[in-house]
C-alpha positions in Angstrom: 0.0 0.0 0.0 1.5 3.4 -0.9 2.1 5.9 1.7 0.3 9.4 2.1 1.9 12.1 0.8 3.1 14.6 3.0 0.4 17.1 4.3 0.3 20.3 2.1 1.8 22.8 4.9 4.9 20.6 4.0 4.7 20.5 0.8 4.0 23.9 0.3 7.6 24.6 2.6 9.3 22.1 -0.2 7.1 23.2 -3.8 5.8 26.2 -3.0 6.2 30.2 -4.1 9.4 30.3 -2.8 11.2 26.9 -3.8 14.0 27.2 -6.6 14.2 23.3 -6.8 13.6 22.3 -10.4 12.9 18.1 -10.6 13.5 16.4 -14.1 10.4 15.2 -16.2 11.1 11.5 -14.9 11.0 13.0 -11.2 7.7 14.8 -11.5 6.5 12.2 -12.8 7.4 10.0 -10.0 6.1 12.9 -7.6 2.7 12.9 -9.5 2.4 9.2 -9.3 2.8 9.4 -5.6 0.5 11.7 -4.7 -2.2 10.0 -7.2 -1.8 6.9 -5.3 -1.4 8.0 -2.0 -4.5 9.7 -1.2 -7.8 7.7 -0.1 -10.7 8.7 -2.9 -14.4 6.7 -3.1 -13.0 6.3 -7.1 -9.4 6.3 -7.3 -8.4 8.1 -10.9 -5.4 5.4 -10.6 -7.5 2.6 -10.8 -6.5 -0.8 -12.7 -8.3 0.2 -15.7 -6.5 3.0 -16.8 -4.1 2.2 -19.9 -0.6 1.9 -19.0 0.5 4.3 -21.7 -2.1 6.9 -20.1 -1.3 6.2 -16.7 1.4 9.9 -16.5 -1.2 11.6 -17.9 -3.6 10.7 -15.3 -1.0 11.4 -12.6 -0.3 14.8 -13.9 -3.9 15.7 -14.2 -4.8 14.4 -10.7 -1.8 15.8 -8.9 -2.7 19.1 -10.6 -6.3 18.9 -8.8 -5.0 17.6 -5.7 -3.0 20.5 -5.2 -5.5 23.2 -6.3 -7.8 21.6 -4.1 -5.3 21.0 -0.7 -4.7 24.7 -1.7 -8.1 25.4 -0.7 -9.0 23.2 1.5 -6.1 22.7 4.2 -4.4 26.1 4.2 -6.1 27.0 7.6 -7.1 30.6 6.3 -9.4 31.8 3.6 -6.7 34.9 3.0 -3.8 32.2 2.5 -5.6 30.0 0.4 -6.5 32.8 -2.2 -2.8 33.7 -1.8 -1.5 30.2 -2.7 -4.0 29.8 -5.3 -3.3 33.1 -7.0 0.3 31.8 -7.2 -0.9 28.1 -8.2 -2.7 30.2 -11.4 1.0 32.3 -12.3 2.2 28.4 -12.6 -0.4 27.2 -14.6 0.8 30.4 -17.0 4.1 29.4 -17.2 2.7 25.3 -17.7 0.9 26.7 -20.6 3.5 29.1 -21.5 6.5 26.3 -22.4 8.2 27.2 -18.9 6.9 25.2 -16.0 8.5 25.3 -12.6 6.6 23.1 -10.5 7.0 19.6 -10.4 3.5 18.8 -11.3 3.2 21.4 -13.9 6.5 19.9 -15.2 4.3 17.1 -15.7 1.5 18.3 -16.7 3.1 20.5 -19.8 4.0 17.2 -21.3 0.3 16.2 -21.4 -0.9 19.5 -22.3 1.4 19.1 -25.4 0.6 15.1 -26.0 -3.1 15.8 -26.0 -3.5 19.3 -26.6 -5.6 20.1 -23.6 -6.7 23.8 -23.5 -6.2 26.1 -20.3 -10.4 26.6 -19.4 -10.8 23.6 -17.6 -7.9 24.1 -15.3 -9.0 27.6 -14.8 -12.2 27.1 -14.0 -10.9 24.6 -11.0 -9.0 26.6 -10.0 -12.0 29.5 -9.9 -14.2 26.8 -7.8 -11.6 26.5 -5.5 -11.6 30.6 -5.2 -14.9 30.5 -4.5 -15.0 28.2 -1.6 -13.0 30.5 0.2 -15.4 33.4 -0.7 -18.8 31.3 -0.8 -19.3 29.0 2.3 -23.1 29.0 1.8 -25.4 28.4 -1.3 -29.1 30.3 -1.4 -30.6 27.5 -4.1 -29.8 24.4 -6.1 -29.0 26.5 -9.7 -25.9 28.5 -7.5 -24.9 25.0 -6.1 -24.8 23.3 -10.0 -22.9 26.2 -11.1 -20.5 25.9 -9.0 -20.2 22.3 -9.8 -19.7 23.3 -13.3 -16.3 24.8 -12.4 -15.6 22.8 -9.3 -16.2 19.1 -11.3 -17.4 18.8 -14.9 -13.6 19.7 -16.1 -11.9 17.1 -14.6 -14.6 14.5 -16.7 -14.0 16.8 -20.0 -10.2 16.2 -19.3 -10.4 12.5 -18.9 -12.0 12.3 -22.0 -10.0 14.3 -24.1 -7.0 12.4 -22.4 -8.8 9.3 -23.9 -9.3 10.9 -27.4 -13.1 11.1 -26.9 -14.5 13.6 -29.1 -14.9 17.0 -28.0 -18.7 17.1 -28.9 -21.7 18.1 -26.7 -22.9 14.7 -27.1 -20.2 13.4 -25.0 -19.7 16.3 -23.0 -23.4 17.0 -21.4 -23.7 13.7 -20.3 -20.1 13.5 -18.6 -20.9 16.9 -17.2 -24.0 15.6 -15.6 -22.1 12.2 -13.8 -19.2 15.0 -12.9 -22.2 16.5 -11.1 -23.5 13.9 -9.4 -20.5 13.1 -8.4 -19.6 16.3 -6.9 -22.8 16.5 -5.2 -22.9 13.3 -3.9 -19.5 14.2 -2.3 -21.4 17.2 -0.8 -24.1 14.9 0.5 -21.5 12.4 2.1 -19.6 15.3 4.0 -22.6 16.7 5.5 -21.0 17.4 8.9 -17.2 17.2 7.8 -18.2 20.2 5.8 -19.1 22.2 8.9 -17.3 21.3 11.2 -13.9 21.2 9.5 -14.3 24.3 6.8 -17.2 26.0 8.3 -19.0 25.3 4.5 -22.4 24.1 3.6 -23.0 23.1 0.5 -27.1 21.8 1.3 -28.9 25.1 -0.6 -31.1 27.4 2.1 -34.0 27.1 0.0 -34.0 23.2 1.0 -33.7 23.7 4.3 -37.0 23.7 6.8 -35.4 23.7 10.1 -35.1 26.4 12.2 -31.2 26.8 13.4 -30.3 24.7 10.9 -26.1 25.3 11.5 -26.1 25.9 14.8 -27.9 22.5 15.6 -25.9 20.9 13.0 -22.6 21.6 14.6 -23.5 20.8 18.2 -24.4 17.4 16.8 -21.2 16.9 14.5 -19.5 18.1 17.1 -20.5 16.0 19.7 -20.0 12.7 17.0 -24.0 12.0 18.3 -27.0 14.2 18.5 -29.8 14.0 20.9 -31.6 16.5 19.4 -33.8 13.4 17.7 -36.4 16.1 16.2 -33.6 17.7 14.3 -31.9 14.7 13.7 -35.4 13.5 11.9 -35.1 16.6 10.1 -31.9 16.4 8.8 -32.2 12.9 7.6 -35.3 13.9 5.4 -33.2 17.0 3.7 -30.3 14.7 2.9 -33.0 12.8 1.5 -34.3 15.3 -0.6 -30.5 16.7 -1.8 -30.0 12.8 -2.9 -33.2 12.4 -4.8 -32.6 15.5 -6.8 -28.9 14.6 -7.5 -30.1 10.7 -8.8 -31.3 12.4 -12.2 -27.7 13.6 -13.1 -26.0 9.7 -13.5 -29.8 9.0 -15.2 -29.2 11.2 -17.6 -24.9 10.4 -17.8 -25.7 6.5 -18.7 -26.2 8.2 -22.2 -22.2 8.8 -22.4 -20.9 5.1 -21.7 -22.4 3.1 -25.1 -21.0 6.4 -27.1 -17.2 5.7 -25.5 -14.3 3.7 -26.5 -13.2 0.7 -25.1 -10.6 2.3 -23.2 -12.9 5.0 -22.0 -16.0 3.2 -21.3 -15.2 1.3 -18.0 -13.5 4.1 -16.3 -16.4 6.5 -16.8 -18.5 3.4 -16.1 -16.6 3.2 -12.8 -17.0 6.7 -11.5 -20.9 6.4 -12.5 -21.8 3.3 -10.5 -19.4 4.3 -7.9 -21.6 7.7 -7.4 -24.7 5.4 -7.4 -23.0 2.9 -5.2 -22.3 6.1 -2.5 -26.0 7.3 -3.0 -27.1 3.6 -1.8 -24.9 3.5 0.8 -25.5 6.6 2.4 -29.4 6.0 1.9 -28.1 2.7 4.2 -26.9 4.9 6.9 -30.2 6.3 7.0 -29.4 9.4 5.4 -27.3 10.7 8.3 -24.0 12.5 7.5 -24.4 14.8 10.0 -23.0 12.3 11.6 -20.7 9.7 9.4 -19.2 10.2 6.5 -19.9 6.7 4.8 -16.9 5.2 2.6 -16.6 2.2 0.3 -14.3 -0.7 1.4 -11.8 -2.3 -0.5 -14.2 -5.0 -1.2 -16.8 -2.9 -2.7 -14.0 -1.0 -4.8 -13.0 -4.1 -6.2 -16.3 -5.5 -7.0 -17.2 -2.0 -9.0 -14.0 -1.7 -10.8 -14.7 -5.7 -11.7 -18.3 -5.0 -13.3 -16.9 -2.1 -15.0 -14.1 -4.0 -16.6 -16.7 -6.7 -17.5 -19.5 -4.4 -18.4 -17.0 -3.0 -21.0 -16.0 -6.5 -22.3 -19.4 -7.4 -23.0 -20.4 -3.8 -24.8 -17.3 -4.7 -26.9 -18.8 -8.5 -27.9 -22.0 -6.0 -28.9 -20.2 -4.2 -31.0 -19.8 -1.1 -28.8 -17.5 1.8 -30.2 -13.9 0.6 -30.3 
């Protein structure tokens, strides 16, 4: 099992505005690698059915994300974070100017080149990650999906352009729309993490009926129990509602997967039915992440990343896209 990485305070000491340390392409590679294999995720971008000969490119692009979003999310301070992602944004210049510094966008210029990415989606990550430090509260469900537009339909358009999926609408809507499930689902999972930990709700006002609704919620998440049952009740039910409304998105994604490759097509298949999988399970928990975060064991992992393989195999003997 790989090792974590080191927290981002350190890494930021090592990599960060001030370092003059340059690594070779075969070093930020390495460094890439590590850091997309070191990190627990509910669908691991590393997963055994990425293509060896794609497997750099994934690093690059996920180490790029995981930095942006450490930058946002660990920094301690919403003044710091802007800071350090203002400076992460001068480094994506120079990646896409032909003079990266930073080990990951060392990385990441080589992929840029192979695959001739443009800049958008990495800026607009980047942006989402700005506006979590300015935005820690959503008034209704349109603000929310917008800010999943920024925050996760780019990383799905970049897997598949790394794949060589056409850059169409008709594969882009419907990978936007599992990128937003996914996000949201993530949202729903991390109910009290959220607020507890960032001080960030990502559950839209206009769903919520309870009176108190934060303060309540991080007594309980605080406490790791919550014997306020009426609110408790309540809380369950709006979970309940965000996940019904987020279940349309992977509907309305399934379009994607007979359209892909058959490199593509089980790794988006993958990330889809893992979202659904984490809907389930949190609808097992009884809807309550106030209180636990709900995560998918090895097991379960396995037995995803198994039907997508052999979901893929048999769309192939179909005569699926190849």
């Amino acid at each position: 099992m790989s090792s974590s990485p080191p927290p981002i305070h350190e890494q930021v000491r090592v990599w960060g505005p001030e370092s003059t340390q340059r690594l070779s392409l075969e070093e930020s590679l390495a460094y890439c690698h590590a850091l997309a294999t070191g990190h627990y995720e509910n669908f691991s971008v590393m997963s055994a059915l990425v293509p060896r000969a794609l497997r750099d490119d994934f690093a690059a692009v996920y180490a790029f994300c995981r930095w942006a979003d450490d930058l946002g999310d660990e920094m301690g301070s919403p003044d710091e974070s802007l800071r350090l992602l203002a400076w992460w944004r001068e480094e994506l210049e120079a990646c896409f100017s032909g003079v990266p510094m930073h080990p990951v966008m060392m990385a990441l210029a080589d992929t840029v080149t192979r695959h001739d990415l443009p800049r958008e989606p990495f800026e607009d990550l980047i942006d989402a990650f700005e506006q979590d430090q300015r935005v820690t509260r959503y008034e209704t469900w349109d603000q929310l999906i917008d800010y999943c537009r920024r925050s996760a339909n780019p990383v799905g358009r970049l897997v598949l352009m790394l794949f060589g999926e056409p850059r169409e609408d008709e594969f882009l809507l419907p990978s936007d729309a599992i990128c937003t499930g996914l996000q949201l689902v993530n949202h729903w999972q991390d109910v009290g993490r959220d607020l507890l930990d960032r001080d960030r709700c990502y559950i839209p006002r206009e769903m919520i009926n309870v009176d108190d609704f934060d303060a309540r919620l991080l007594e309980c998440a605080g406490l790791g129990f919550c014997s306020d049952h009426a609110f408790l009740e309540a809380s369950r039910g709006i979970v309940a509602s965000c996940i019904r409304r987020t279940e349309p998105f992977f509907i309305e994604g399934a379009s994607l997967i007979p359209l892909l490759g058959d490199e593509a097509r089980p790794v988006v298949r993958l990330f889809r039915d893992g979202g659904l999988h984490v809907m389930n399970l949190i609808g097992h928990w009884n809807y309550e992440t106030i209180l636990h975060r709900p995560r998918l064991s090895a097991v379960t992992k396995f037995g995803l990343i198994s039907r997508a393989w052999l979901g893929a195999r048999m769309a192939r003997r179909k005569g699926g896209r190849g």
